[in-house]
PDB file of N, CA, C and O in Angstrom:
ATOM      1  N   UNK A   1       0.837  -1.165   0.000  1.00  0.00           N
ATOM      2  CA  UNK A   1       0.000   0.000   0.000  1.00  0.00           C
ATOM      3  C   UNK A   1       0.885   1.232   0.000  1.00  0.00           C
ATOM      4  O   UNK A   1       1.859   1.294   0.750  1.00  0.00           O
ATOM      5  N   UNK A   2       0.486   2.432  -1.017  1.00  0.00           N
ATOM      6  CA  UNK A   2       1.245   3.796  -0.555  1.00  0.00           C
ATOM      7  C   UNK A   2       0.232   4.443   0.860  1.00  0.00           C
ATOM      8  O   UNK A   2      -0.874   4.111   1.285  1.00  0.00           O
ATOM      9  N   UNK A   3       0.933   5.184   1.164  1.00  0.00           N
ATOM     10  CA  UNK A   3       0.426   5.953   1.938  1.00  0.00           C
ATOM     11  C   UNK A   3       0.961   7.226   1.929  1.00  0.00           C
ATOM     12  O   UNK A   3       2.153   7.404   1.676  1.00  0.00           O
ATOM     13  N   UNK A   4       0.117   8.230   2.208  1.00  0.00           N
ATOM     14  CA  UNK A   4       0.200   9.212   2.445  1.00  0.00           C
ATOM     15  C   UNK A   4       1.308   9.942   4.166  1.00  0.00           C
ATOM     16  O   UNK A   4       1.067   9.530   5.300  1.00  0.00           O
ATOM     17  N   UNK A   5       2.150  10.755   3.927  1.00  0.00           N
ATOM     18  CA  UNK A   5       3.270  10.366   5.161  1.00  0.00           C
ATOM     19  C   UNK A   5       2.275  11.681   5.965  1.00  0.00           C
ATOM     20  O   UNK A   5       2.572  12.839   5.671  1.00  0.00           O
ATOM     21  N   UNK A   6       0.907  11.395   7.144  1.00  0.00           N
ATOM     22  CA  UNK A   6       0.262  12.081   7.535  1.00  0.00           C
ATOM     23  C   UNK A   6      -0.289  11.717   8.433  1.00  0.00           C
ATOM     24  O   UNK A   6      -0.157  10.497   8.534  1.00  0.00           O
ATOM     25  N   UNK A   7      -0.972  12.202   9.318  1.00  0.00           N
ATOM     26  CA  UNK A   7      -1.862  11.916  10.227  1.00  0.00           C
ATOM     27  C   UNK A   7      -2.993  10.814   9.663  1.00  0.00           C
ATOM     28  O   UNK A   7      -3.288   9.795  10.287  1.00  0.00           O
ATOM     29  N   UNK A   8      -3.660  11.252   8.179  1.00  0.00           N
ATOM     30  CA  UNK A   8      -4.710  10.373   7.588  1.00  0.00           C
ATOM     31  C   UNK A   8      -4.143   9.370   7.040  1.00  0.00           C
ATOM     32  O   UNK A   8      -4.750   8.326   6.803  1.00  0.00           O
ATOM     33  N   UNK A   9      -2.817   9.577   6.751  1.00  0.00           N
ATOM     34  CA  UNK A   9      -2.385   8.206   6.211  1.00  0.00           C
ATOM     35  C   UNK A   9      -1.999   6.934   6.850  1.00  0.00           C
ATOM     36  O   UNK A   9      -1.944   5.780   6.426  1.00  0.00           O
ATOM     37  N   UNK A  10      -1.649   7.683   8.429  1.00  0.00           N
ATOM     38  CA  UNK A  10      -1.549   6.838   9.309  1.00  0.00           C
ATOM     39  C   UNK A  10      -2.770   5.809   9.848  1.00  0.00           C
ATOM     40  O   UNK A  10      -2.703   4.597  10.049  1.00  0.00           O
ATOM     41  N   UNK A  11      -4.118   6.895  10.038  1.00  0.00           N
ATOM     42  CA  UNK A  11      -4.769   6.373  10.204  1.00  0.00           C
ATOM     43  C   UNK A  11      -5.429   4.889   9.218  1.00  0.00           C
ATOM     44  O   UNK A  11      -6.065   3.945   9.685  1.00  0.00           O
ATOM     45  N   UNK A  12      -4.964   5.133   7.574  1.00  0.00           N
ATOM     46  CA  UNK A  12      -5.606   4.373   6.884  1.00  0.00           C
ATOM     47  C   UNK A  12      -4.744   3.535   6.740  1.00  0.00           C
ATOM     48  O   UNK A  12      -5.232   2.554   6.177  1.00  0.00           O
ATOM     49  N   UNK A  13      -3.400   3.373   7.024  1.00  0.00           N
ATOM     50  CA  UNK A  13      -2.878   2.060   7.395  1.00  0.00           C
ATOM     51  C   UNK A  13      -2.606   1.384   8.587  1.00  0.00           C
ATOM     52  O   UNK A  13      -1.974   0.360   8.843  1.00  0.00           O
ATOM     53  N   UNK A  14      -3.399   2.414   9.439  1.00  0.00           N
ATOM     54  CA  UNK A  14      -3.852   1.388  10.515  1.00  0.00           C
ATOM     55  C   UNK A  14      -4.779   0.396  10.487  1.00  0.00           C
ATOM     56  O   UNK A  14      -4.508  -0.764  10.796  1.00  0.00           O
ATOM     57  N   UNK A  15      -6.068   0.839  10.068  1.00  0.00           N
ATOM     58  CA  UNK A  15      -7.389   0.466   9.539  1.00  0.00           C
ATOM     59  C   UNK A  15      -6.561  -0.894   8.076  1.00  0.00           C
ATOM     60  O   UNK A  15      -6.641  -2.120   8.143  1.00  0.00           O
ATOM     61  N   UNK A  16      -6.144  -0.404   7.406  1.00  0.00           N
ATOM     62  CA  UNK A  16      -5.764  -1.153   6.248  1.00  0.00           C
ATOM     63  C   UNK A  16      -5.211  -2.549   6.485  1.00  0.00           C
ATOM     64  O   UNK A  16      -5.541  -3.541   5.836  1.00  0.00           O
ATOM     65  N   UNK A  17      -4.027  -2.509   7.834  1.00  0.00           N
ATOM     66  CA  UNK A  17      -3.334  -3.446   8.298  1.00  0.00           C
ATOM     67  C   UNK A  17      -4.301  -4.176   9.297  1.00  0.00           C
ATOM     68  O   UNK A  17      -3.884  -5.328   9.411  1.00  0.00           O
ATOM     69  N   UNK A  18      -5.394  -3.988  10.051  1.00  0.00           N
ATOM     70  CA  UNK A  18      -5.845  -4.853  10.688  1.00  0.00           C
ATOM     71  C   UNK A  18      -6.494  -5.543  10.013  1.00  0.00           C
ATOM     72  O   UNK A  18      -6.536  -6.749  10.259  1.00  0.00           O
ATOM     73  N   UNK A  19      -7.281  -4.935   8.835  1.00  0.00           N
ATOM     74  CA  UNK A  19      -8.549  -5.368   7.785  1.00  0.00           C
ATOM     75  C   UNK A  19      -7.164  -6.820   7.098  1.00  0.00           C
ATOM     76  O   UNK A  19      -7.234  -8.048   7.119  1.00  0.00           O
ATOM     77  N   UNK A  20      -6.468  -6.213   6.765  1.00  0.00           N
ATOM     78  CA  UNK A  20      -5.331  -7.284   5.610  1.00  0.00           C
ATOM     79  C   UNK A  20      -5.141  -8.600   6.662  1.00  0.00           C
ATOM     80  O   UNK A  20      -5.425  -9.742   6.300  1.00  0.00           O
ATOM     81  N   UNK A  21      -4.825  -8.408   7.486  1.00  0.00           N
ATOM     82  CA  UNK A  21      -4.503  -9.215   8.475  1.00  0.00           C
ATOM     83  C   UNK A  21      -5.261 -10.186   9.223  1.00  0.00           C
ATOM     84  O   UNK A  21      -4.919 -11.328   9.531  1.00  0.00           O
ATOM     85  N   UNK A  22      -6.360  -9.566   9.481  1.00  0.00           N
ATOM     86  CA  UNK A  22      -7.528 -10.576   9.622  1.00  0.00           C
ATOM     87  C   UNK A  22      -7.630 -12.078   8.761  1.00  0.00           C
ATOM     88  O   UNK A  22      -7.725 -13.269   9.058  1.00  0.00           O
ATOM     89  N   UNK A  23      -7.503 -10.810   6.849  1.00  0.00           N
ATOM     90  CA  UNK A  23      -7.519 -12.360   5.690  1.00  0.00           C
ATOM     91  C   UNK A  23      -6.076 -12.892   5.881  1.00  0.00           C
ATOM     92  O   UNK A  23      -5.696 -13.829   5.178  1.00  0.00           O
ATOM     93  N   UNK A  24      -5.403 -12.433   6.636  1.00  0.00           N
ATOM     94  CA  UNK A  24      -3.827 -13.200   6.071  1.00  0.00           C
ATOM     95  C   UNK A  24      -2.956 -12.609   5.033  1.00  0.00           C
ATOM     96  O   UNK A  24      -1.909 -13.210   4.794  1.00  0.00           O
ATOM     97  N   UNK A  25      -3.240 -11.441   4.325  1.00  0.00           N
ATOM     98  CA  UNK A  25      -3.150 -10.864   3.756  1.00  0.00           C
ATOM     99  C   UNK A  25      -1.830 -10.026   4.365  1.00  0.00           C
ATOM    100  O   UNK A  25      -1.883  -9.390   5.417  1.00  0.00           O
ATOM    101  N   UNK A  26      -0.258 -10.170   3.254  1.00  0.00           N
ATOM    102  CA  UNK A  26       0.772  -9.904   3.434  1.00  0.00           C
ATOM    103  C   UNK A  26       0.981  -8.395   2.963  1.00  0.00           C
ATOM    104  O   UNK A  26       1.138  -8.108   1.776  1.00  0.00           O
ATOM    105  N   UNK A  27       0.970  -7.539   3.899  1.00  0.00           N
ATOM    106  CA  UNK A  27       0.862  -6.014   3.806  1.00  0.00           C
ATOM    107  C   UNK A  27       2.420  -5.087   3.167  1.00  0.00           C
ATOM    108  O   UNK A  27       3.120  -4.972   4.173  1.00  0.00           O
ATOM    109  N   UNK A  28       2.831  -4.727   2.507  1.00  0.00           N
ATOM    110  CA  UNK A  28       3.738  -3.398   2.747  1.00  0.00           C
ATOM    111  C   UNK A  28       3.389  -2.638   2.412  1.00  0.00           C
ATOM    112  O   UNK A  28       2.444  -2.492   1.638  1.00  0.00           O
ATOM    113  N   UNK A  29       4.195  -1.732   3.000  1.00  0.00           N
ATOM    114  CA  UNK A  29       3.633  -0.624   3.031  1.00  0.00           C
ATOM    115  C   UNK A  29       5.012   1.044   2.142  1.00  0.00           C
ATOM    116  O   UNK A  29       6.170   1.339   2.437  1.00  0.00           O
ATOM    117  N   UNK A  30       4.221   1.538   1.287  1.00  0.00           N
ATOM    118  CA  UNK A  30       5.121   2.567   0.727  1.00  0.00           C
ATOM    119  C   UNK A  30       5.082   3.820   1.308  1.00  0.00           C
ATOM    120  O   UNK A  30       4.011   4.424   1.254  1.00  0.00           O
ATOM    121  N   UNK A  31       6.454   4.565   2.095  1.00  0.00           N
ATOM    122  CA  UNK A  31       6.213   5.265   2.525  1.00  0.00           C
ATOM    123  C   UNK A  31       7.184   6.879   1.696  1.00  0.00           C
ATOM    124  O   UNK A  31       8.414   6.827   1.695  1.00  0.00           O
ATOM    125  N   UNK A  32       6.680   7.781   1.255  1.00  0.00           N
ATOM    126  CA  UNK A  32       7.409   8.564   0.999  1.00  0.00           C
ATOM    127  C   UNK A  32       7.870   9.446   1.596  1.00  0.00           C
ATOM    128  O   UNK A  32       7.473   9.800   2.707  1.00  0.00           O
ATOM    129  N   UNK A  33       9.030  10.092   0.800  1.00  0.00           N
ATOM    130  CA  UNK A  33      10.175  11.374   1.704  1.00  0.00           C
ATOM    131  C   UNK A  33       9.562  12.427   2.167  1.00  0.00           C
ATOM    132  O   UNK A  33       9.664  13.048   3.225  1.00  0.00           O
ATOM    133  N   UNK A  34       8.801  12.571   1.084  1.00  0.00           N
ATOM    134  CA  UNK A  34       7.702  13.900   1.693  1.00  0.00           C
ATOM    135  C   UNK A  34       6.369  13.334   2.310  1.00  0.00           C
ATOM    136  O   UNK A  34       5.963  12.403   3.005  1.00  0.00           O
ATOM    137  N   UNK A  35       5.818  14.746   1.468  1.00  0.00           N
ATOM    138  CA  UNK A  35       3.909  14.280   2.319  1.00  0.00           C
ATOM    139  C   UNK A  35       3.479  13.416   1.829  1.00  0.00           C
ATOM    140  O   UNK A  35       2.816  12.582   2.447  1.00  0.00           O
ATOM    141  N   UNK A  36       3.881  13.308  -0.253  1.00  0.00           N
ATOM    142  CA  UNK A  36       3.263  12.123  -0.840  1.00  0.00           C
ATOM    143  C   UNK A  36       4.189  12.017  -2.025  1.00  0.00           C
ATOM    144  O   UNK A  36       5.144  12.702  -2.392  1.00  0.00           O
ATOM    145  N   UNK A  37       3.283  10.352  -2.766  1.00  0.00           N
ATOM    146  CA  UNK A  37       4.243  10.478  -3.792  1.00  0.00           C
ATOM    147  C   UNK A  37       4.586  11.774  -5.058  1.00  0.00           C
ATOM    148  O   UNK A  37       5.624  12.216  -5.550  1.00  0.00           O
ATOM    149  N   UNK A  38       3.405  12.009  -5.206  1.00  0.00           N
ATOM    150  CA  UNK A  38       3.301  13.428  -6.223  1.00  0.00           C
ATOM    151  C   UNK A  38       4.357  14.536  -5.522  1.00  0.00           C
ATOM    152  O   UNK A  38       5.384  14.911  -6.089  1.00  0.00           O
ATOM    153  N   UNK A  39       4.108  14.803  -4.750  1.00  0.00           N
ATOM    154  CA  UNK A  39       5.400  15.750  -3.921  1.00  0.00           C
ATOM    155  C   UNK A  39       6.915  15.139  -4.422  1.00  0.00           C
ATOM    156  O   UNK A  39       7.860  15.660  -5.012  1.00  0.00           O
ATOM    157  N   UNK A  40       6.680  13.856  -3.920  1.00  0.00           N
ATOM    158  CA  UNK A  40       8.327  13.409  -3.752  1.00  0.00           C
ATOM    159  C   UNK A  40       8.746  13.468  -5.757  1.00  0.00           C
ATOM    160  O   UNK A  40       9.848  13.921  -6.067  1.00  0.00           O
ATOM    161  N   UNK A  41       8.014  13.105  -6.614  1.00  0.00           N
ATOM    162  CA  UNK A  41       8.566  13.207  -7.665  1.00  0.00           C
ATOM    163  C   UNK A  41       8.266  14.524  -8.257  1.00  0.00           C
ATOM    164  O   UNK A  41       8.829  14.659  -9.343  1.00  0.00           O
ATOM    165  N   UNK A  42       7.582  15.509  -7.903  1.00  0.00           N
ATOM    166  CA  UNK A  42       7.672  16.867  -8.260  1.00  0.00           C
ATOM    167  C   UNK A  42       8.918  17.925  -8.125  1.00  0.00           C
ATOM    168  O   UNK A  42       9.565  18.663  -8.867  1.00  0.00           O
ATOM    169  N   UNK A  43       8.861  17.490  -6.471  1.00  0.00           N
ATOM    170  CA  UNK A  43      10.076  18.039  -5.784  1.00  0.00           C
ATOM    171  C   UNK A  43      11.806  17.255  -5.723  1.00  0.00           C
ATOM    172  O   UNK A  43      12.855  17.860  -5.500  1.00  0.00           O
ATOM    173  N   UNK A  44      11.675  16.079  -5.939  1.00  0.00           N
ATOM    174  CA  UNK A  44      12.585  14.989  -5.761  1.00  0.00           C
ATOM    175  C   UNK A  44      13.014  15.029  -7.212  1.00  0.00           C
ATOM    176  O   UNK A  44      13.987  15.612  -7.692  1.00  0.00           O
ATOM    177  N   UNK A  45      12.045  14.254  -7.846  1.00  0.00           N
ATOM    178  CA  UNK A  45      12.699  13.945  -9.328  1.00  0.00           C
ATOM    179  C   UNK A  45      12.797  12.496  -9.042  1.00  0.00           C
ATOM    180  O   UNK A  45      13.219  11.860  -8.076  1.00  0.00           O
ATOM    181  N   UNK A  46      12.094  12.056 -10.578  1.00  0.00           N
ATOM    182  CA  UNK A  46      11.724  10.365 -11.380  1.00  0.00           C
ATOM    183  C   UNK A  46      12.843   9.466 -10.145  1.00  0.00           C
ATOM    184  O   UNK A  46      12.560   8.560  -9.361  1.00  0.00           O
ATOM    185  N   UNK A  47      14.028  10.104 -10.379  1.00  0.00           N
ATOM    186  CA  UNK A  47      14.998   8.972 -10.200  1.00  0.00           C
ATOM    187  C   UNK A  47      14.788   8.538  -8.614  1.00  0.00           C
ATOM    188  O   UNK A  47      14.681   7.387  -8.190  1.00  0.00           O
ATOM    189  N   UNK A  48      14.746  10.200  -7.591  1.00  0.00           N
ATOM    190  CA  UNK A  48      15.121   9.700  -6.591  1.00  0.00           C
ATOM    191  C   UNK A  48      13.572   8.891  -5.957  1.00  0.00           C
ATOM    192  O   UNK A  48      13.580   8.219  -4.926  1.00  0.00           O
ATOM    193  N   UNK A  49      12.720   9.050  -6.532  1.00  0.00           N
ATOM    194  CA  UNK A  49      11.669   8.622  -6.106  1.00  0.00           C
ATOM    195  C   UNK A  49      11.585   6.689  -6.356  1.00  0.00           C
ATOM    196  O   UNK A  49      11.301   5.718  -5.654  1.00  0.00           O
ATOM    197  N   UNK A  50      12.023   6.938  -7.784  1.00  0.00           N
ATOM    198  CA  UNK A  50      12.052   5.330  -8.025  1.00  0.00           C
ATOM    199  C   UNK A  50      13.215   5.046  -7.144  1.00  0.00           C
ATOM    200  O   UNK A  50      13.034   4.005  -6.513  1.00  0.00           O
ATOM    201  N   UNK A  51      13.889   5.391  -6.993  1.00  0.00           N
ATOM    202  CA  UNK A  51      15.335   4.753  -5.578  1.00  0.00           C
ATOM    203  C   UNK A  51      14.983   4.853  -4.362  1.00  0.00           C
ATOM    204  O   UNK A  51      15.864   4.573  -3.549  1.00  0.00           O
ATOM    205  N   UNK A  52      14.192   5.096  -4.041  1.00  0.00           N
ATOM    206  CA  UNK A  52      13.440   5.451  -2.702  1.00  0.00           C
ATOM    207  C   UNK A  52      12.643   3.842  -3.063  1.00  0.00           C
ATOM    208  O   UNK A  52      13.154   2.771  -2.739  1.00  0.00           O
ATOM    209  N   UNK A  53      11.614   3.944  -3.626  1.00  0.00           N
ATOM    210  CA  UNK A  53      10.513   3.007  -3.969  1.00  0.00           C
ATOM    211  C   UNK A  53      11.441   1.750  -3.998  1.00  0.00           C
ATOM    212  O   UNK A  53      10.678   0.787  -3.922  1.00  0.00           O
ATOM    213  N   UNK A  54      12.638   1.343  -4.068  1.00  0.00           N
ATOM    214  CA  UNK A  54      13.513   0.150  -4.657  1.00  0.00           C
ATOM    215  C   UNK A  54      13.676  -0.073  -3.447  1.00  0.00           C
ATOM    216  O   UNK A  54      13.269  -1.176  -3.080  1.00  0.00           O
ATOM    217  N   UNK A  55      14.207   0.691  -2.547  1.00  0.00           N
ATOM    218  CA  UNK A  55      14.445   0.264  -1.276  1.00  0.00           C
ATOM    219  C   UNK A  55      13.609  -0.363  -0.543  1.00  0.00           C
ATOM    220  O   UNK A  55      13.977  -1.256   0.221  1.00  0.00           O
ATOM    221  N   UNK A  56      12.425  -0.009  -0.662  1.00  0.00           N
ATOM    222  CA  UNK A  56      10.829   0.055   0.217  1.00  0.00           C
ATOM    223  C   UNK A  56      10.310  -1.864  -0.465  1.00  0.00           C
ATOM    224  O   UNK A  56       9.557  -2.466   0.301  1.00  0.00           O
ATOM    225  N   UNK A  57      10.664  -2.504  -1.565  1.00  0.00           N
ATOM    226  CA  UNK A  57      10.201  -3.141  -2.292  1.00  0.00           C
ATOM    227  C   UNK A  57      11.162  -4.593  -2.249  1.00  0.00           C
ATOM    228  O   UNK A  57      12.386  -4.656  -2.360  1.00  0.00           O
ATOM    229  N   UNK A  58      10.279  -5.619  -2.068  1.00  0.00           N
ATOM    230  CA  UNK A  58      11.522  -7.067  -1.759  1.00  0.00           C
ATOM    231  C   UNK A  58      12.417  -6.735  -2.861  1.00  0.00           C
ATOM    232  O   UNK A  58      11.807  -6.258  -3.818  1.00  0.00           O
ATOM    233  N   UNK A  59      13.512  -6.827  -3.000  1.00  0.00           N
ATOM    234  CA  UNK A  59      14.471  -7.555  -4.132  1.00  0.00           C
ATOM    235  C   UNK A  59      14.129  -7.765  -5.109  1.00  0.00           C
ATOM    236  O   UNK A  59      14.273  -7.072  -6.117  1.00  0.00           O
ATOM    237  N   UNK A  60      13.365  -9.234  -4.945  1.00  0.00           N
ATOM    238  CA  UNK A  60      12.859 -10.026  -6.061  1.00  0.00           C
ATOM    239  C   UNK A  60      11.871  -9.457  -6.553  1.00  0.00           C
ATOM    240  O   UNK A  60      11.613  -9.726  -7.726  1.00  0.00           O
ATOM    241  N   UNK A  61      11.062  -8.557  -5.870  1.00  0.00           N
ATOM    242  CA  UNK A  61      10.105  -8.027  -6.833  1.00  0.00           C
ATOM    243  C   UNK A  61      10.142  -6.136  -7.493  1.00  0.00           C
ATOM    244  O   UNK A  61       9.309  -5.326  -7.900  1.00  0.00           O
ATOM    245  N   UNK A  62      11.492  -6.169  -7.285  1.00  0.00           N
ATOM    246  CA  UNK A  62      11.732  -5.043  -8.117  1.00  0.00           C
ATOM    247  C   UNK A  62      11.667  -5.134  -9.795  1.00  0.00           C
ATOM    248  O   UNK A  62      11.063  -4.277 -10.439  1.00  0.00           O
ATOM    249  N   UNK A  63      12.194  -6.003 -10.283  1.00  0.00           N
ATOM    250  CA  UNK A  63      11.788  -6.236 -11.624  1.00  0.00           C
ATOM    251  C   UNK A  63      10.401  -6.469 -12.427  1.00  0.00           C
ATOM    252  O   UNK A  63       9.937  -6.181 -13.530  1.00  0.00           O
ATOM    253  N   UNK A  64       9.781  -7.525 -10.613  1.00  0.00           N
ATOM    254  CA  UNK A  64       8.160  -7.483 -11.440  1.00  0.00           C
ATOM    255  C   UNK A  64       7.592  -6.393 -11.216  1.00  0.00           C
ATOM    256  O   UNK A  64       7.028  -6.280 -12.304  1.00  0.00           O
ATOM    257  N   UNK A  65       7.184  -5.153 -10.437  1.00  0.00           N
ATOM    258  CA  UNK A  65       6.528  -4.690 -10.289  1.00  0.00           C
ATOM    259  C   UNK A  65       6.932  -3.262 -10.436  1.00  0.00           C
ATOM    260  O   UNK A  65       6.116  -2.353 -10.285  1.00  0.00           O
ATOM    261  N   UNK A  66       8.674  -2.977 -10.841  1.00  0.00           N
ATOM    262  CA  UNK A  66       8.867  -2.072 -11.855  1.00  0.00           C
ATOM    263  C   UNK A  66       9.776  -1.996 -12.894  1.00  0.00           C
ATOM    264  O   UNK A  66      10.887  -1.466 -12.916  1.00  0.00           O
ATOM    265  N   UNK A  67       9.172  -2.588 -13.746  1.00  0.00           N
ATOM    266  CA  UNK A  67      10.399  -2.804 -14.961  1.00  0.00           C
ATOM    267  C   UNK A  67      10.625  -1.734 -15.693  1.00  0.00           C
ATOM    268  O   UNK A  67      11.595  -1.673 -16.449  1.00  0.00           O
ATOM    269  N   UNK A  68       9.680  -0.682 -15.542  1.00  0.00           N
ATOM    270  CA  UNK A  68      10.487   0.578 -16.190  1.00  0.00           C
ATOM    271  C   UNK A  68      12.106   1.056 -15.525  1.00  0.00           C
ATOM    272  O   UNK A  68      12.952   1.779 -16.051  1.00  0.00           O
ATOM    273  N   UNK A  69      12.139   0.364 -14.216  1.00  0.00           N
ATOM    274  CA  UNK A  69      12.798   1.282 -13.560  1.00  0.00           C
ATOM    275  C   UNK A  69      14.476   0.496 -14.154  1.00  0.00           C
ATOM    276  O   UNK A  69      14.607  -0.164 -15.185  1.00  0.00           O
ATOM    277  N   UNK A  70      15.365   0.767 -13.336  1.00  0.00           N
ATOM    278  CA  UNK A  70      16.785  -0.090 -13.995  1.00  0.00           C
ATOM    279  C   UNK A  70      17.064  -1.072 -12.545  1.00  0.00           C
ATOM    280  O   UNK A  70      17.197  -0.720 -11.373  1.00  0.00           O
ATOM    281  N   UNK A  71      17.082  -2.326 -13.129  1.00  0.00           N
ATOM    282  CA  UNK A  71      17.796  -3.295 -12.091  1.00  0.00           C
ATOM    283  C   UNK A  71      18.696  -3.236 -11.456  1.00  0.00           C
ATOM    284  O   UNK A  71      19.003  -4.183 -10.731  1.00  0.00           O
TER     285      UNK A  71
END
């Protein structure tokens, strides 16, 4: 899940993580540098945002779930 780095965002991955968890449902969670992602790549820029996001993301599923980005 992204979230918003806020008071409401907190709240909705609070709510988000008990709801996921209940089904068994394996949660992460994306958190950005700023308030949000639109901020962080407005203000940040493509790259540092996708290098941010790489970190946040297993390993193995950096390729599936962003292959635009560079391995």
């Amino acid at each position: 899940m992204a979230r918003d780095n806020d008071p409401a965002g907190d709240k909705a991955i609070a709510t988000l993580l008990e709801r996921t968890g209940v089904v068994g449902i394996e949660t992460i969670i994306l958190t950005p540098r700023l308030g949000d992602f639109n901020e962080d790549l407005r203000l940040l820029g493509l790259d540092a945002l996708t290098a941010r996001l790489k970190l946040q993301v297993a390993p193995q599923d950096v390729a599936r779930f962003m292959s635009s980005a560079a391995v």
